[in-house]
C-alpha positions in Angstrom: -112.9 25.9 11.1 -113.2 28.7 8.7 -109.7 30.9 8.6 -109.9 31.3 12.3 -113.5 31.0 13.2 -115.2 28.5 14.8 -118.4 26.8 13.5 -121.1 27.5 15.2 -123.4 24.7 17.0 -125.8 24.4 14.4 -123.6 23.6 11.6 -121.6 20.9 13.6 -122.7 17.4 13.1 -125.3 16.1 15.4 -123.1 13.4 16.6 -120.5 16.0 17.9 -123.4 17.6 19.5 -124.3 15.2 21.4 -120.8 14.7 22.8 -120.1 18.2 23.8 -123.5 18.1 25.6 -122.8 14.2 27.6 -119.4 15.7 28.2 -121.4 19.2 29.8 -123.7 17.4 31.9 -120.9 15.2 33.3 -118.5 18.1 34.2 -121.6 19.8 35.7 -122.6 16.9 37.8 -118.5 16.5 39.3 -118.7 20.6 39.9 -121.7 20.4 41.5 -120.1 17.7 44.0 -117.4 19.7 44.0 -119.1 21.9 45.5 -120.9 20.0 47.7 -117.5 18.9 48.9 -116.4 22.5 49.6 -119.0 23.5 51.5 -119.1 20.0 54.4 -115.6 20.5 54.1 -115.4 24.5 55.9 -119.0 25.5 56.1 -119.5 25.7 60.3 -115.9 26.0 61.4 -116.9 29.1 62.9 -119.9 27.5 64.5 -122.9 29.1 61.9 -123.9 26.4 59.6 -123.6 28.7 56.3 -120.2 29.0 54.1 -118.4 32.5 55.8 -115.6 34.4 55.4 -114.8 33.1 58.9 -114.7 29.1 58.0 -112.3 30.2 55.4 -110.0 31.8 57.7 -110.4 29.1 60.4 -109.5 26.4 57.7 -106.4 28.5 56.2 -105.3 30.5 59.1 -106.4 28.6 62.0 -108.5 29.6 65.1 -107.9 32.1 67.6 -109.4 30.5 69.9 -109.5 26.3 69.5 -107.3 23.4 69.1 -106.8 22.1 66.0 -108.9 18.8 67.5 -111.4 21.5 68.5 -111.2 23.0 65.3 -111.7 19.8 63.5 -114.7 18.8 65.9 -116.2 22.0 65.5 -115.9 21.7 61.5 -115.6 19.3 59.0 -115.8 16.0 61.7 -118.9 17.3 63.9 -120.7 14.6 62.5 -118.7 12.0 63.0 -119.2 11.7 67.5 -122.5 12.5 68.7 -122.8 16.0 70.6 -122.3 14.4 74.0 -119.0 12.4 73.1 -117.9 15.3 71.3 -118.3 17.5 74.1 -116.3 15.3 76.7 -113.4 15.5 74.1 -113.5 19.3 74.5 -114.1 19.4 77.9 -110.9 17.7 78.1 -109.1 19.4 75.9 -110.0 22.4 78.1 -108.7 21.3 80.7 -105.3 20.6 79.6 -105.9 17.5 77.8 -103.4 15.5 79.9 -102.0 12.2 79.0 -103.4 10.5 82.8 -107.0 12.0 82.1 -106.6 10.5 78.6 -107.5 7.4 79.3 -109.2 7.3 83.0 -112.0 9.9 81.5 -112.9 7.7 78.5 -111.3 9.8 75.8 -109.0 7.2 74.1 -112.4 5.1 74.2 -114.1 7.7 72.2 -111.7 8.1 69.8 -110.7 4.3 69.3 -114.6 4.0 68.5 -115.1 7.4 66.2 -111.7 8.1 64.7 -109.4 5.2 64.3 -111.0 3.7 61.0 -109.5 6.9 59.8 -107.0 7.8 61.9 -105.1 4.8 62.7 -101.9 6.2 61.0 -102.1 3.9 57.5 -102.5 7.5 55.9 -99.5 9.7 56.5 -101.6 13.0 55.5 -104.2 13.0 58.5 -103.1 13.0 61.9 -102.7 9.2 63.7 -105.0 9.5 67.0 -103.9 5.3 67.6 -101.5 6.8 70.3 -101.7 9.3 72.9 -98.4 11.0 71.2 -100.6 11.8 68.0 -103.2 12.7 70.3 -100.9 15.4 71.6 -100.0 17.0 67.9 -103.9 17.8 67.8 -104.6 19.5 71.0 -101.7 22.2 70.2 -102.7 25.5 68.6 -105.0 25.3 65.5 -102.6 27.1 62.4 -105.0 26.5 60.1 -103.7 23.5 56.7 -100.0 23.0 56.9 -97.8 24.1 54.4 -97.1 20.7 52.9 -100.9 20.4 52.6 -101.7 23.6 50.9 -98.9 22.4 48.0 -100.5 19.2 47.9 -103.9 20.4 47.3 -102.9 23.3 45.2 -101.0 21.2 42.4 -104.3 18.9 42.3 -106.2 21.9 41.6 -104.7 24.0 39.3 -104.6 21.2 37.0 -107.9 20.0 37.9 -109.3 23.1 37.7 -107.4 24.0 34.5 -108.7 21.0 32.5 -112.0 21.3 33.4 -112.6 25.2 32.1 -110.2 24.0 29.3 -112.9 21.4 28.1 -115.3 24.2 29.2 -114.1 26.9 27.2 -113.1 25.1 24.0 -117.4 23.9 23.7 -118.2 27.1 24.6 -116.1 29.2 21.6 -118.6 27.8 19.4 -121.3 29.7 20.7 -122.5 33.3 19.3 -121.7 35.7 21.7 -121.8 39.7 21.3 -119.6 41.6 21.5 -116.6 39.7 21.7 -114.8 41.1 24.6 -117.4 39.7 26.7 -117.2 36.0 25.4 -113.0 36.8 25.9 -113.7 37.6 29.3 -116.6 34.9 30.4 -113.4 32.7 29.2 -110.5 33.8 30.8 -112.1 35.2 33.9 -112.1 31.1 35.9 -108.6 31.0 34.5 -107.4 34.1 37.0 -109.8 33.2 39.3 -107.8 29.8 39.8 -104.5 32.0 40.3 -106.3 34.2 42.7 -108.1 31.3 44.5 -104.9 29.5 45.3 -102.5 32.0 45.9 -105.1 33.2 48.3 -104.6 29.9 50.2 -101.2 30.8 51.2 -101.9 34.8 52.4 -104.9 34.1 54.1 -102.1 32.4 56.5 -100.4 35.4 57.0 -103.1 38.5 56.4 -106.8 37.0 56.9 -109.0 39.5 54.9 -107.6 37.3 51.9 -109.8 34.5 52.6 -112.4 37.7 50.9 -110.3 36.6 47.8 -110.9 32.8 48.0 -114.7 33.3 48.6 -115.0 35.9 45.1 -112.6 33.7 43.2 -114.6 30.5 44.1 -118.0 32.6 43.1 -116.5 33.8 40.1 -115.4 30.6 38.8 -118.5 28.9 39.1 -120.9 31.9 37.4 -118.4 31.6 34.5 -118.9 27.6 34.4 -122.8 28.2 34.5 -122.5 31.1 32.0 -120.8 28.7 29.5 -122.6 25.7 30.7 -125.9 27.4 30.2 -125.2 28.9 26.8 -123.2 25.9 25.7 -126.5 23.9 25.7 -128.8 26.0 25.0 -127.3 27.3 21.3 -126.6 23.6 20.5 -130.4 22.8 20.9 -132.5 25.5 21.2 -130.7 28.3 19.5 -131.7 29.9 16.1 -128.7 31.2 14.8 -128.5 34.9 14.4 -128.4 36.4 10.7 -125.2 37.1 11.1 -124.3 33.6 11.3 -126.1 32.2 8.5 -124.6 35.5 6.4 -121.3 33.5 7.8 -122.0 30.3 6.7 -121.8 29.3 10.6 -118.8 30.9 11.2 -118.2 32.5 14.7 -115.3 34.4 15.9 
């Protein structure tokens, strides 16, 4: 540090370099899965394979229209029955998905085959489909993740997602970036976006249009990892540092 300036990239050792940019590609890598995660996780709930606005209210708010087995079937498990068995389970579920078809139509067959590895009720946070009595949680109304869910998953992420731009940000303030309100804002923008983002969760649940919020938070977070991401390498390797710099003796602000 100079006063309160960073150093820029160039006039940091090499061997510091080289761990800011193994530590880059890294975090890139688990974002990209990240992503990749997101998107098998809601994309098609709504029964277009793309990421919508819809999925998002389907997996916060539920659907108007299905079960939450449906819901599930329709979604994030569609690949886990082929079409035909998936359908019968429907079908049933249409039909009032009573306890004395259960059984006589195939459907705890189906399910003892597909689901149990999963669902056997080992893990208390996904629904136990061993017995028709769990059977019977799933075919009621789809209300979109459960409260206790949403907490679950939001305390992961905002620390998650809070160390990961932290790392983030802190290699990227030694870049050269003019003016200076816009490197403040490329990092504090994925911070708000995380507030926004999960807050979202819980008032898509009662007003849908915020699910709009969760799909820009989401998209603004990630520009601002590939902004800094991009840069980050780039100036470290490629870069030659501006006059001002080298009138600076490396020093950035």
């Amino acid at each position: 540090m100079t006063g309160q300036r960073c150093i820029h990239f160039k006039y940091l050792p090499t061997g510091m370099r080289v761990l800011f940019t193994s530590t880059l590609i890294v975090l890139g890598m688990g974002y990209l899965f990240a992503m990749i995660h997101i998107f098998a996780s809601h994309a098609g709930r709504d029964g277009n394979p793309a990421l919508s606005v819809d999925d998002l209210i389907i997996a916060y708010s539920g659907s108007q229209s299905d079960t939450r087995l449906e819901a599930a079937l329709k979604g994030p498990m569609s690949k886990m029955l082929p079409p035909e068995e998936m359908n019968e389970v429907i079908a049933w579920v249409r039909r009032g998905a009573e306890q004395k078809e259960f059984e006589s139509a195939g459907i705890k067959n189906i399910l003892d085959k597909r689901c149990i590895t999963c669902h056997s009720g080992k893990n208390p946070h996904i629904p136990n489909l061993s017995e028709f009595s769990g059977v019977e949680q799933v075919v009621e109304k789809d209300t979109g993740m459960d409260i206790f869910t949403l907490v679950r998953v939001s305390h992961i992420h905002l620390f998650g997602l809070t160390f990961i731009f932290y790392i983030v940000s802190s290699i990227f303030c030694h870049s050269y970036i003019r003016p200076l309100w816009l490197k403040c804002i490329i990092i504090a923008v994925p911070f708000f976006a995380i507030i926004c983002d999960i807050m979202s969760w819980y008032l898509t649940k009662i007003y849908t249009p915020f699910a709009w919020v969760v799909l820009i938070s989401g998209a603004f977070m990630g520009v601002s990892f590939a902004i800094q991401f991009i840069t980050s390498i780039y100036q470290m390797w490629l870069y030659r540092p501006a006059q001002a710099i080298v009138d600076n003796d490396g020093a950035v602000s």
